[in-house]
VOMARVEX-933137 format. One record per residue: residue in one letter; x, y, z of N, C-alpha, C in turn. Coordinates in steps of 0.05 Angstrom, whole numbers, padded with zeros to 5 digits, always signed. Atoms other than C-alpha are relative to their C-alpha. Last residue first. Layout:
// VOMARVEX-933137
AXYZXYZXYZ
...
This chain:
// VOMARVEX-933137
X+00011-00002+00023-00196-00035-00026-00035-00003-00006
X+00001-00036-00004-00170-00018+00048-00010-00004-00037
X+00018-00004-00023-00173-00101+00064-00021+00026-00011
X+00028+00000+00009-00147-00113-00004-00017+00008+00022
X+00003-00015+00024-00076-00091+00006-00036+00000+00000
X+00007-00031-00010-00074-00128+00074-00008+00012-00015
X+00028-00012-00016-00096-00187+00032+00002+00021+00025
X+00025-00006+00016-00053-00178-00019-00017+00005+00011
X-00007-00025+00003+00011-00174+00034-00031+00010-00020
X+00004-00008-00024-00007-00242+00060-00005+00028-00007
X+00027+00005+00002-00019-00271-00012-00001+00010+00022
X+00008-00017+00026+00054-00246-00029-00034-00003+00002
X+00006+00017+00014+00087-00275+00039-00020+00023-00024
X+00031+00000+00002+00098-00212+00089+00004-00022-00028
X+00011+00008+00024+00163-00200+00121-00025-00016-00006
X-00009+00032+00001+00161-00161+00180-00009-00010-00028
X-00032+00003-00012+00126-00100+00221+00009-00030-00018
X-00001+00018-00007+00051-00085+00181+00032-00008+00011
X-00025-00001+00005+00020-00014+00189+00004-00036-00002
X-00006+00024-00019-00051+00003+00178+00033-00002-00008
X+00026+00028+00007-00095+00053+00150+00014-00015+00021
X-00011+00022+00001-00043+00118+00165-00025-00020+00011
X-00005+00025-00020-00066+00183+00148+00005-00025+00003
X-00019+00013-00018-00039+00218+00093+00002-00012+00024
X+00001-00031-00023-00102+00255+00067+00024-00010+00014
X+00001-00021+00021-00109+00205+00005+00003+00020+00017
X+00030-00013+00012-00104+00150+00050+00007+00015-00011
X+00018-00039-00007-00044+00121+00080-00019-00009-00020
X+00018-00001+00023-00015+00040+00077-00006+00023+00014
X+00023-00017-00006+00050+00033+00119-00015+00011-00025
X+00029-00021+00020+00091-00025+00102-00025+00010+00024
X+00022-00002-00009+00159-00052+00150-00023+00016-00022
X+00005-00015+00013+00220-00089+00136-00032+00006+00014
X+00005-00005+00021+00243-00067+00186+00002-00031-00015
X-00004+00022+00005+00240-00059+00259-00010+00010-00035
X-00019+00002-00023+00236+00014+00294+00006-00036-00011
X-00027+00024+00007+00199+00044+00244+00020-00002+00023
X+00000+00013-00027+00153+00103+00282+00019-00030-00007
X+00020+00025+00001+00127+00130+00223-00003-00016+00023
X+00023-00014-00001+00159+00195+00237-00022-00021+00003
X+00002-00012-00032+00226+00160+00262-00025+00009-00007
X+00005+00030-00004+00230+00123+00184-00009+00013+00037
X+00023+00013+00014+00219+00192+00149-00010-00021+00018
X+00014-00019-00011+00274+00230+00192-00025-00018-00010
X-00002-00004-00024+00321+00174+00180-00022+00013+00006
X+00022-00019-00019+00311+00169+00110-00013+00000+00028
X-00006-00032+00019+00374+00150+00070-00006+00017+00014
X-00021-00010-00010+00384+00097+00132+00003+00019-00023
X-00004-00008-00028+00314+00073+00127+00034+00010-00002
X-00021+00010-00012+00309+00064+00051+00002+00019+00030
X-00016-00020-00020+00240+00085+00030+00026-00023+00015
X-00013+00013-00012+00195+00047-00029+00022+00012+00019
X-00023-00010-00002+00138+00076-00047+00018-00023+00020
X-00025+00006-00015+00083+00056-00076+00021+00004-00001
X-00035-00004-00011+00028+00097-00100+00018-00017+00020
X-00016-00001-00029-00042+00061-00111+00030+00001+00001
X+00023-00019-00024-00087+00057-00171+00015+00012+00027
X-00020-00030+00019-00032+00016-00211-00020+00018+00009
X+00028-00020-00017-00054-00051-00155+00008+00031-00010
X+00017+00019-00015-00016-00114-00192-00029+00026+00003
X+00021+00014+00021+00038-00075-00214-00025-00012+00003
X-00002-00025+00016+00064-00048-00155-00019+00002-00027
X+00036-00011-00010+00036-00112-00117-00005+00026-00010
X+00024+00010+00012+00091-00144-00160-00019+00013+00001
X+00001-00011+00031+00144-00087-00144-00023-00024-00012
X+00014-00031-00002+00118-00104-00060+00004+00006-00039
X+00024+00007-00005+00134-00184-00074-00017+00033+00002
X+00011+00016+00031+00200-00174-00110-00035-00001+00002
X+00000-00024+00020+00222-00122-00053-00013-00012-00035
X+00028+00001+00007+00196-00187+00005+00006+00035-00025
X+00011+00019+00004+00267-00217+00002-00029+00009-00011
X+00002+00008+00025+00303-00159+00002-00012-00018-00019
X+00011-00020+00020+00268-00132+00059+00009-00006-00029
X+00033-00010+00006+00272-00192+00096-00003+00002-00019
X+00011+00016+00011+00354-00196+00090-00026-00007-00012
X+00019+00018-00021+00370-00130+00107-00017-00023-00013
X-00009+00019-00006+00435-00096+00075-00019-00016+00023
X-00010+00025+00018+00395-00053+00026+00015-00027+00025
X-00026-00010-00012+00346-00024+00088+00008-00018-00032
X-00025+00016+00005+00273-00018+00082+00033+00005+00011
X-00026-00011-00014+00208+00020+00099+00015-00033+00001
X-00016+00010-00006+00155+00003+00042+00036+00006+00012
X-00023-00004+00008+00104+00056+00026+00016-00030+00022
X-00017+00023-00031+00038+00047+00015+00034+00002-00007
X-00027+00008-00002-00002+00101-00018+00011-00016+00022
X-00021-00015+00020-00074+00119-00038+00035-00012-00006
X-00018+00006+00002-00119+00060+00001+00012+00023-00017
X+00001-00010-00009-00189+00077+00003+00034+00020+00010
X-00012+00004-00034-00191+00047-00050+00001+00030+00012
X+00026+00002-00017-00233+00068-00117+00012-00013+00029
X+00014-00030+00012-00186+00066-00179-00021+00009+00033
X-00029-00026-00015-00142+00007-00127-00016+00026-00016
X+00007-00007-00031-00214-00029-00145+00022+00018+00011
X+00025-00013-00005-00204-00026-00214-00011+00010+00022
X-00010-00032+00004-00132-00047-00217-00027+00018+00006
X-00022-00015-00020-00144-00109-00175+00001+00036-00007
X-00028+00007-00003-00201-00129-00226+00010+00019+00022
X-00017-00025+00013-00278-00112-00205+00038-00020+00001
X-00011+00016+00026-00321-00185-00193+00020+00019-00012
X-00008+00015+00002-00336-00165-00115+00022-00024-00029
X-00024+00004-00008-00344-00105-00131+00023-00019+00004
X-00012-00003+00016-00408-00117-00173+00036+00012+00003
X-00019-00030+00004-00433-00142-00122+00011+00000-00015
X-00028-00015-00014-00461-00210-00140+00009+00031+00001
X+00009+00002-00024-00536-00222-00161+00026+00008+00022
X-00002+00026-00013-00515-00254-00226-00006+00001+00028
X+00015+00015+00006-00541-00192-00265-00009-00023+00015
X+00012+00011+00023-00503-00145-00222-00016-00023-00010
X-00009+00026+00013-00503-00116-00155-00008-00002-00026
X+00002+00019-00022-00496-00057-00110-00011-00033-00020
X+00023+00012-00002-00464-00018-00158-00002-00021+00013
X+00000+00020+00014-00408+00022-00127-00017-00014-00004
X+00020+00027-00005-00396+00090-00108+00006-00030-00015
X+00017-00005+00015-00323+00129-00114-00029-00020+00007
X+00013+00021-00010-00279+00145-00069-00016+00002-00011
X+00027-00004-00011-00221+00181-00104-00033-00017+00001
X+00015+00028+00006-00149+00164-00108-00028+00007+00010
X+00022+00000-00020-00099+00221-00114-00024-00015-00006
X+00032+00010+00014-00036+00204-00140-00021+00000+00016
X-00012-00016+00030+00036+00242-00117-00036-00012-00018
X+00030+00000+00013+00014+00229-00048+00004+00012-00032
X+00005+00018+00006+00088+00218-00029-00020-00001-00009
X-00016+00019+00022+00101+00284-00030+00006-00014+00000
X+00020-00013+00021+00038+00306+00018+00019-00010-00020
X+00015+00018+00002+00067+00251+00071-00004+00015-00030
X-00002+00029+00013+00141+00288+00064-00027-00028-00004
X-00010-00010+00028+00109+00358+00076+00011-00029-00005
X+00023+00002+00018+00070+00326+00139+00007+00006-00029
């Protein structure tokens, strides 16, 4: 649990949301990426990797986008053979793999495998 709490380096708090504006839409529905990561449920996703794994290098362009993309939300990036003890806690047993936490370090959802950049958004957005 001491390596979830330092990863939580940003704490993300749930905030309400007006239930609609002028046009009759949620006013969620029209919030930018970054606005909504102010207000997920979502705190930190970390990306379990390896350097010599094809995947993972493939989808590391697509997680530093979603870095940018969603600045509300800690990502981390974890090399499985630095962090043995890290990648066994999660349960990694195939890589590359993202686990999304909460602000209390429980785990939202995990995904095993490379993830396309609109795939990975909309896990992202599920927990937003």
């Amino acid at each position: 649990m001491k390596i979830i709490k330092s990863l939580l380096i940003a704490a993300v708090a749930v905030a309400g949301v007006s239930l609609a504006s002028c046009d009759g839409k949620k006013a969620e529905e029209k919030a930018t990426p970054e606005a909504k990561a102010e207000k997920a449920t979502v705190a930190t996703i970390i990306d379990f990797n390896a350097t010599w794994c094809g995947p993972c290098k493939q989808f590391a362009p697509i997680f530093e986008a979603a870095a940018e993309k969603y600045q509300g939300v800690d990502f981390q990036s974890v090399d499985v053979d630095e962090n043995g003890a890290m990648a066994e806690q999660y349960g990694v047993q195939s890589i590359p793999m993202v686990v999304l936490l909460d602000k209390d370090g429980n785990v939202l959802d995990t995904n095993v495998g490379f993830m396309e950049a609109a795939d990975f958004d909309q896990l992202i957005e599920k927990y937003l």
